[in-house]
C-alpha positions, 0 to 999 in steps of 0.5 A, a space after each residue: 500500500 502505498 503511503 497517503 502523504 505526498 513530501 512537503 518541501 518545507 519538511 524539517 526537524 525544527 525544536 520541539 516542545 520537551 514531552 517524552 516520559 523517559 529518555 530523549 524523544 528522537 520525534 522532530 515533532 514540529 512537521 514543516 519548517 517555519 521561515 522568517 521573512 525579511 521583515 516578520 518573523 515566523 508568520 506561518 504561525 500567527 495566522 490565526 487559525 489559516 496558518 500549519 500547525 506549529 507547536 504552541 508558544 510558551 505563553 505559561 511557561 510550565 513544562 511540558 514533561 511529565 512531572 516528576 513521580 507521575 504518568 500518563 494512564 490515560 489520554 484524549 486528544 480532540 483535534 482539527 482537520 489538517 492543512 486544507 484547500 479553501 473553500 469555495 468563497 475563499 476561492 472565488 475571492 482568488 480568482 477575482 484578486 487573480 483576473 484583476 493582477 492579469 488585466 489590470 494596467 500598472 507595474 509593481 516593486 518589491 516585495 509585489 513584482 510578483 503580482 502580474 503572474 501570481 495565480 491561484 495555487 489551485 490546479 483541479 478546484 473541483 476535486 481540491 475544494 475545502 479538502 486536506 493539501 499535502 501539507 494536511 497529510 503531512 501533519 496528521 501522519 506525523 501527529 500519528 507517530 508523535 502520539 505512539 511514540 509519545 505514549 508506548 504504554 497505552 496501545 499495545 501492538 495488534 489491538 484495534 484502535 478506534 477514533 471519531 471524527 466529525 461528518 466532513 470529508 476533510 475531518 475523516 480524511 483526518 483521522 484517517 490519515 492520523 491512523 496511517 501514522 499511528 498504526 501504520 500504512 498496511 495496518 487494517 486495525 483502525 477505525 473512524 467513526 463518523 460522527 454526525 455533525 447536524 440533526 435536532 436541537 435536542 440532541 446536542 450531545 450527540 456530536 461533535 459538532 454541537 453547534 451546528 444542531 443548535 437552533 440559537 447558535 450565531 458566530 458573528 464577530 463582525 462588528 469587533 473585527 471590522 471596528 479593529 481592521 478599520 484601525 490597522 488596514 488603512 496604514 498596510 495598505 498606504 505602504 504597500 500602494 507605494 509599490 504599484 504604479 498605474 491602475 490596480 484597484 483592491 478592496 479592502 477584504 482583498 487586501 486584508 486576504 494578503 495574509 491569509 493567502 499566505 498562510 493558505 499558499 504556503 501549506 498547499 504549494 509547500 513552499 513559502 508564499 510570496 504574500 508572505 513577504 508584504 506584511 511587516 512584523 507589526 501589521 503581522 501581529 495586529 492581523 493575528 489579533 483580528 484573528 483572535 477577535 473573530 474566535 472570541 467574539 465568535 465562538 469564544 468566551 465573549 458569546 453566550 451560547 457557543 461557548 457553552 457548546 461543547 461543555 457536555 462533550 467535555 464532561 462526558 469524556 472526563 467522566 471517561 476519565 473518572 472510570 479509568 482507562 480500563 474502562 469499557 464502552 457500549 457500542 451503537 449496535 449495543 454491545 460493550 466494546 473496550 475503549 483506547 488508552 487514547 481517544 481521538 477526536 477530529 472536528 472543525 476550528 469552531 468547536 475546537 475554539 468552543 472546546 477550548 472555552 469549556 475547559 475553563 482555562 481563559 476562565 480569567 482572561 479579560 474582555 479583549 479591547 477593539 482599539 488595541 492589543 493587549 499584550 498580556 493576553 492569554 486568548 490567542 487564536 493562533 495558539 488554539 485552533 491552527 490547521 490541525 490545532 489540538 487540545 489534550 487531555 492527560 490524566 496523571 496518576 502521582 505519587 504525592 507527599 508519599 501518598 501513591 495512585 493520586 489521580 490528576 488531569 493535565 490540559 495541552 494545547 497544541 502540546 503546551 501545558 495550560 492551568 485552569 485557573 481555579 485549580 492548578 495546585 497539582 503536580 506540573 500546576 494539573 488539577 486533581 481529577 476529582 475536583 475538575 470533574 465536579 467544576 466540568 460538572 457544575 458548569 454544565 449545570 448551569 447551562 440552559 440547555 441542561 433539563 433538555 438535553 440528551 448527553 451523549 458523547 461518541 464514544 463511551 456509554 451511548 448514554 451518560 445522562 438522562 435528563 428528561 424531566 418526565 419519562 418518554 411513553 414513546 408515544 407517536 409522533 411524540 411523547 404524550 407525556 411530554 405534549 402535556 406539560 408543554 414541552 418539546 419531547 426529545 424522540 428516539 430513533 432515526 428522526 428524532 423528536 417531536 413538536 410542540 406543535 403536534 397537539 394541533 396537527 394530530 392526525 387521527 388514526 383508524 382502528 386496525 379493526 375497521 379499517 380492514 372490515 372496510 375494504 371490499 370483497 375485491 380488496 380483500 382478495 388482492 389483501 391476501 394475495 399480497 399477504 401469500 403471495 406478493 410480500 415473498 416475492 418482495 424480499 426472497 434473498 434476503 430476510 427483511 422486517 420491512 415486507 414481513 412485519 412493517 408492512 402488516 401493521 402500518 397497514 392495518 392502521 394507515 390507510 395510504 400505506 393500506 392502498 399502496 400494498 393493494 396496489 402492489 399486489 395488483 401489479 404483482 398478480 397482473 404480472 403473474 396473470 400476464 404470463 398465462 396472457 402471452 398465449 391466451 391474450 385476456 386483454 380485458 381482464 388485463 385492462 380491468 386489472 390495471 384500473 384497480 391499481 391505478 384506483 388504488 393508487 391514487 387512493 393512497 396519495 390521497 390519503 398522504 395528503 394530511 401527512 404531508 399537511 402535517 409533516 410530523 416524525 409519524 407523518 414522514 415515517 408513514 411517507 418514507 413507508 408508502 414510498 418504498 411501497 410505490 418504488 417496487 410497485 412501479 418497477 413491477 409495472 416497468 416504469 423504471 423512471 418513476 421509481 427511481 424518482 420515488 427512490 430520489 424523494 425518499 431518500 431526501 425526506 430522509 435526508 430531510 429528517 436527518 439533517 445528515 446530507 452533506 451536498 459538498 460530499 454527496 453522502 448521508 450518513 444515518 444516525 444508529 437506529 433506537 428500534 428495530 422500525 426505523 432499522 427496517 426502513 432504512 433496511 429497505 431504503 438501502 437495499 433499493 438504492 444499491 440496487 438502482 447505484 448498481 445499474 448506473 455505476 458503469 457511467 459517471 453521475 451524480 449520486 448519493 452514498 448512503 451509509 446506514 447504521 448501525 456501521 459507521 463509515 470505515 467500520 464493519 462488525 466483528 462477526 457475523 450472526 446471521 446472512 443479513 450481517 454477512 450482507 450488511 458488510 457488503 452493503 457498506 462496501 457498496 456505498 464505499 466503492 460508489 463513493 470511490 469510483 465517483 471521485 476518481 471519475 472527477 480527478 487525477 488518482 492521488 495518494 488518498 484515492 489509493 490508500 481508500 482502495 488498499 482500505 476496500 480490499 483489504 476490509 473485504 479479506 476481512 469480510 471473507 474471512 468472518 463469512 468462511 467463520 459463519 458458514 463453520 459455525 451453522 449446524 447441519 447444512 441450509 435448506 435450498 432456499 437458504 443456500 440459494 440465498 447463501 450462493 447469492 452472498 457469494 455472488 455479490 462477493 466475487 463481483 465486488 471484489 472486481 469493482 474493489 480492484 478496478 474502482 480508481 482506474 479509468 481504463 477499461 484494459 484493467 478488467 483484464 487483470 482481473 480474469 481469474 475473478 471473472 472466472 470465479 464469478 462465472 462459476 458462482 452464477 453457474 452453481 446458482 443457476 444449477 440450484 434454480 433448476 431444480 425449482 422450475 423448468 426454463 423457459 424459451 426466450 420471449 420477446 421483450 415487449 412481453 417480458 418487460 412486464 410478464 415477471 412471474 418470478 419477479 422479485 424487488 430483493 438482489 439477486 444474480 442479473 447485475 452480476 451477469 450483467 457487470 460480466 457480460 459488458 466488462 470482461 473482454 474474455 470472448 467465452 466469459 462474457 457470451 456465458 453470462 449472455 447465455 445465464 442472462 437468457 435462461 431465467 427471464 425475471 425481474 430484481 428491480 430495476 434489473 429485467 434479465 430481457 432487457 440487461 440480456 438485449 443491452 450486453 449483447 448489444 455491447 458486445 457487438 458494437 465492440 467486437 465487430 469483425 475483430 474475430 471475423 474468421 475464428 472458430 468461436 463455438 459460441 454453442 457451448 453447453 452451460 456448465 462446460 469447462 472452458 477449452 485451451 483456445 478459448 484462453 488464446 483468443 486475442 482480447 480487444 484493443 483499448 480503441 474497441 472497447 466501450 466506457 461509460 455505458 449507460 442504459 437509459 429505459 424510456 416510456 412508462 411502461 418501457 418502449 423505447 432503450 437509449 444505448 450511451 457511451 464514450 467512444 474515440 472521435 478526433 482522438 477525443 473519448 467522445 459521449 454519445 448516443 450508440 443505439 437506440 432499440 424499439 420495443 415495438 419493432 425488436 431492432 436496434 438503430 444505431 447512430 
């Protein structure tokens, strides 16, 4: 694997701060050089929070070695993400300083010669955008070593070693790339869990990032830094225009970015930036107080509520500390788990700075002024939160006055120690552990959030406190209990909360009694076929709580999830009757069926509407059911363009509810589910949107990476207990393998792209492993459906072990790499195939316009088809790929939106377009048995140029239902990779046109 840092010019092994418990630390600690300028010293590191990480200046003047007679038992470090690009506002900012350097008309001096031919420090925006720089991988790999060399007895070689890190790209970057320092490139024993970092007011505890979930949250400081800027700029600006001469005309907020450009320039190039140069020392220290004003008047002491933030995060992790670091936590599955030595957390500078006010070490620092700089300051941005700024925590276990195993808690920030002010009277002016859990503790008390809160903190008990003041009855939407007394309930499960608002939007709910007796004759009828028929069809390869038990009970009680099943079964059976129609042609029967469900249908909308009236928890959970209900009752009617739109709007009232989808990464990441409802919803919401990212992962699109709890990102569980774990495991290296091959079909490969990949491959030995260890431990063998449902699994391994090795590569010569897997797939689809003939005789090939809604043996659950489908078009081994074309043909059926007729039609299409006459005069023998050794020859064939083959394929099903297929794809034009229409193929007529 190879290492996810990329060398940074300005490395160096400049001083360190003294830290190391015993002997003499050969770690360089300080991970990039720090130069002067001629006229400002080291102004990388007084850039407030926009400059690399430096160790912290010796503002207190207290030793950072561990003081006599004690040692570090235990740790914490809450950290900022790495060196980072700029957003982008910042960016654009950039570009506009850039156009009018290049179109302006003047000439410039020293230190501004430069000014004519600077250009943005970008070369890829669209990829580079507010994530880590080389620099950033730089700093969190070193911060990795330095803290297994710092503390080598609190991690034990071979344990696993988890840490948290707040929901944004960049952060969990972070924190993957601390691990790689810390564990090791090659190493499989880390974990970063992904913490939301946005949701419901009521659960503020819930995160890393408080502040982002808090209704009465502000971070303006604009008036204090406006009324200081309008004190320093005027004069920096006098003295640099001095230097231009002609017609350059800056605004104020540009001029003031000369030193964040610095700062930001300097970290991403790994070279001094230029802009470095045109601030003295004087203008240099007057903008780090501009900085320090932003933060204290934004996030820190000066505000009301953001410097109460992150006091519960900070009392729950030293109540980590009370309970020792033998101490063990529960897990958001349930289960105890052992907490490290070392918990680390990774979060953005604004809950850094509010960290850093929860601690209560600027208990005494005064209000900063507006029209100077105090110079005996203790509040100094630059000090607190730079690109990677941390803060730790250390508890000492001392002997004291002869007394041995005194407990004390040590605060560091960016590894220079700092006293709370009310209590530093322990060894290296710590405080005794005890004492700063009762001041932690009484400072939460005082916040006004406290009755209301739910505390929670990542890692740990997945519940330290519950501070409701009533007990919840876990009444729907809300509780009841709660409603009375006029306050807002807290919630549970996915969505949370509830509303004092919903005593005036209660919707009344039907008595499951009535409203089954209510439906007629012929309701009942399609009522019990669904309930023998259709709702075993729906989940046949794997169990799902959704189809088996969810669906009866929100059905017996709410009429629109009622009328969308009816509707369903009435799809289902017309399907199953359509098949006897292919020779006995009822077309009255058919048409009479399709009006029941299409009355059926619009019944259920119409009872949505107060839902959507409401939008209530229990309003949207009924939606998101009859939504996934609607899904798999278009796929069933062929209308393949409105389910996936169904799909689309339920996936964003999740989102919606969630407050968990991050636009900027595409991904939305679910909170643990607190019952087994909103894990079945989730379940079948997931289960459809693999399906459907399946069918479009051959072609670049925008998508949604949806990563379902109980597994955080990067996380898999230690065993398997059943087929649905085994599946669940795959599941999550699904959606990170859509997320890997979006980004490298947006961007040049890096070191980061690579080192996810390794991550993938690796994780999915792992898988393999666990499965094997299952499989041992099932007394007796499966039945035949469970071991269709096992061979199934196997499929699904073998394929996504293809797409782990090729998802960061662009050429389609790669899948040739990959021949032994597509060999191993092929005999796993073969040994399925050869199970499902005992089941039922295969049929003859049909037309498609019959097949595309005559699924007998439909199922909306995964199966084979994109396996043979992925084969069919991917793998360029003539006899591999026609194997798959035959298996296709054998079982026309339907698993979604996958229709075995038409993937057969496309990939058969797709092979003809790209081999053409290149075998023109070979002895194919395309007439093989299925199930027949592959001959000597058939390994000779020569295999397609890279000119031939096909790329970015995408299949598009037009009409509802389906009648027409669009063929797309790239192909070579004028020496450009060109997409474009191949072929358009009419159900009516049964022919392909080509363009």
């Amino acid at each position: 694997m190879k290492a996810p840092i990329v060398a940074v010019a300005v490395l160096g092994t400049c001083c360190q701060a003294s830290h190391a418990q015993s002997g003499s630390s050969i770690d360089p600690v300080q991970p990039v050089l720090l130069p002067d300028t001629a006229a400002a010293k080291n102004p990388l590191s007084h850039l407030g929070g926009n400059g690399p990480w430096h160790i912290g200046a010796d503002i207190t003047g207290i030793s950072s070695d561990v003081p006599e007679g004690c040692q570090v038992d235990q740790a914490a470090y809450v950290s900022r993400h790495g060196s980072r690009y700029p957003d982008t506002g910042a960016h654009n900012g950039w570009l506009e300083m850039q156009r009018k350097f290049q179109e302006s008309d003047y000439t410039t001096t020293r230190p501004l010669e430069f000014l004519h031919n600077w250009k943005s420090p970008l070369t890829n925006p669209e990829i580079q955008i507010a994530q880590l720089s080389k620099t950033g991988y730089k700093e969190l790999f070193d911060m990795g070593y330095t803290i297994r060399t710092r503390y080598p007895d609190l991690y034990r070689e071979g344990e696993e070693f988890v840490v948290w890190a707040n929901n944004y790209t960049r952060v969990i970057q972070t924190a993957q790339l601390f691990l790689h320092g810390f564990l090791g490139t090659n190493s499989s024993l880390g974990t970063v869990v992904s913490v939301t970092g946005k949701g419901m007011p009521a659960h503020l505890g819930d995160t890393l990032a408080p502040s982002d979930m808090c209704p009465t949250f502000v971070d303006d400081s604009s008036k204090q830094t406006d009324a200081w800027q309008s004190k320093w700029l005027p004069a920096f600006k006098k003295r640099l225009s001095q230097y231009i001469e002609g017609d350059l005309d800056l605004e104020d907020g540009q001029w003031n970015d000369f030193p964040y450009i610095c700062g930001f320039e300097s970290q991403i190039t790994g070279q001094l930036s230029p802009f470095c140069s045109t601030f003295n020392q004087k203008e240099l220290e007057q903008y780090e107080y501009q900085q320090d004003l932003r933060y204290y008047y934004g996030v820190g002491p000066a505000t009301k509520v953001a410097s109460k933030m992150m006091v519960p995060f900070l009392d729950a992790l030293v109540q980590r500390f009370v309970a020792g670091p033998d101490a063990t936590g529960t897990n958001f599955d349930g289960k105890d788990f052992k907490l490290p030595k070392i918990l680390m957390s990774f979060l953005n500078d604004g809950q850094l700075n509010e960290l850093a006010v929860a601690t209560g070490v600027y208990d005494n620092q005064k209000r900063l002024p507006v029209d100077r700089i105090p110079e005996d300051r203790l509040w100094r941005n630059s000090e607190i939160s730079p690109m990677r700024g941390t803060i730790a925590f250390e508890r000492l276990t001392c002997t004291k006055k002869g007394r041995p195993g005194q407990k004390y808690m040590r605060i560091l920030i960016n590894d220079r120690v700092y006293p709370v002010p009310s209590c530093k009277d322990g060894p290296g002016r710590s405080c005794a552990l005890a004492k700063y859990a009762k001041i932690t503790k009484d400072r939460l008390k005082k916040q006004a959030f406290y009755p209301y809160a739910l505390i929670h903190i990542p890692y740990g008990d997945v519940v330290f406190h519950k501070l409701r003041k009533v007990k919840c009855d876990e009444g729907r939407p809300a509780c009841q209990r709660c409603l009375s007394t006029g306050r807002t309930c807290d919630g549970y499960g996915i969505w949370g909360g509830g509303s004092k608002d919903l005593a005036s939007k209660h919707i009344p709910r039907s008595n499951p009694a009535t409203i089954l007796a209510s439906l007629n004759t012929h309701e009942k009828l399609y009522f019990d076929w669904f309930k023998r028929r259709t709702s075993t069809k729906i989940s046949a390869t794997f169990s799902s709580g959704f189809w088996n038990t969810l669906v009866f009970q929100a059905g017996s009680r709410e009429p629109a999830v009622l009328h969308a099943l009816l509707a369903l079964s009435s799809a289902h059976k017309k399907g199953v009757v359509e098949m006897g129609a292919h020779r006995n042609s009822p077309g009255a029967e058919m048409n009479q069926q399709e009006q029941f469900t299409l009355q059926q249908y619009v019944k259920a909308i119409g009872h949505l509407q107060p839902h959507f009236s409401a939008k209530d928890r229990s309003s949207c959970r009924m939606a998101l059911i009859t939504c996934i209900i609607f899904v798999c009752l278009e796929f069933f009617r062929g209308h393949f363009a409105t389910a996936q739109l169904h799909l689309k709007n339920g996936l964003d009232i999740l989102a919606h509810m969630q407050g968990l989808h991050d636009a900027s990464s595409g991904i939305l990441a679910l909170k643990p589910c607190q019952e087994a409802t909103d894990t079945w919803i989730v379940e079948a919401l997931s289960r459809l949107h693999i399906q459907v990212e399946l069918f479009r992962h051959l072609y670049h699109h925008s998508c949604i990476i949806l990563q379902p709890a109980p597994y955080p990102q990067d996380a898999t569980p230690d065993r398997f207990d059943s087929l649905n774990d085994a599946w669940k495991g795959l599941e999550l290296v699904y959606n990170q393998i859509f997320h890997l091959t979006h980004r490298a079909r947006q961007q040049h490969i890096t070191a980061t792209e690579q080192v996810s990949q390794q991550l993938l491959i690796t994780r999915l030995a792992q898988w393999q492993l666990m499965f094997q260890e299952f499989l041992s431990t099932r007394p007796g063998g499966p039945n035949r459906e469970m071991a269709k449902a096992f061979q199934v699994v196997r499929i699904q391994y073998a394929m996504i072990n293809i797409m782990a090795d090729t998802c960061i590569h662009n050429n389609e010569m790669i899948y040739d790499s990959c021949t032994d897997k597509f060999i191993l797939l092929v005999q796993e689809l073969t040994g399925l195939w050869e199970a499902s003939t005992h089941d039922y005789a295969l049929e003859d090939e049909m037309p498609l316009h019959v097949m595309a809604t005559c699924m007998p043996r439909s199922i909306i659950d995964l199966g084979w088809l994109p396996a043979l489908y992925f084969t069919a078009v991917k793998c360029r081994v003539h006899r591999i790929r026609i194997e798959a074309l035959k298996l296709l043909r054998t079982s026309p059926h339907r698993e979604g939106i996958w229709d075995a007729h038409i993937v057969a039609c496309v990939a058969k299409k797709v092979i003809e377009l790209e081999e053409g006459d290149f075998y023109e005069g070979i002895d194919l023998d395309d007439d093989f048995p299925l199930n027949t050794s592959m001959r000597d020859q058939d390994f000779q064939l020569p295999l397609l140029p890279e000119y031939r083959r096909l790329s970015e394929i995408e299949t598009e099903l037009l009409g509802a239902p389906m009648d027409k297929i669009r063929l797309y794809g790239k192909r070579e034009q004028d020496g450009v990779n060109r997409r474009v229409l191949l072929s358009e193929y009419s159900v009516s007529e049964q022919t392909w046109k080509d363009t």
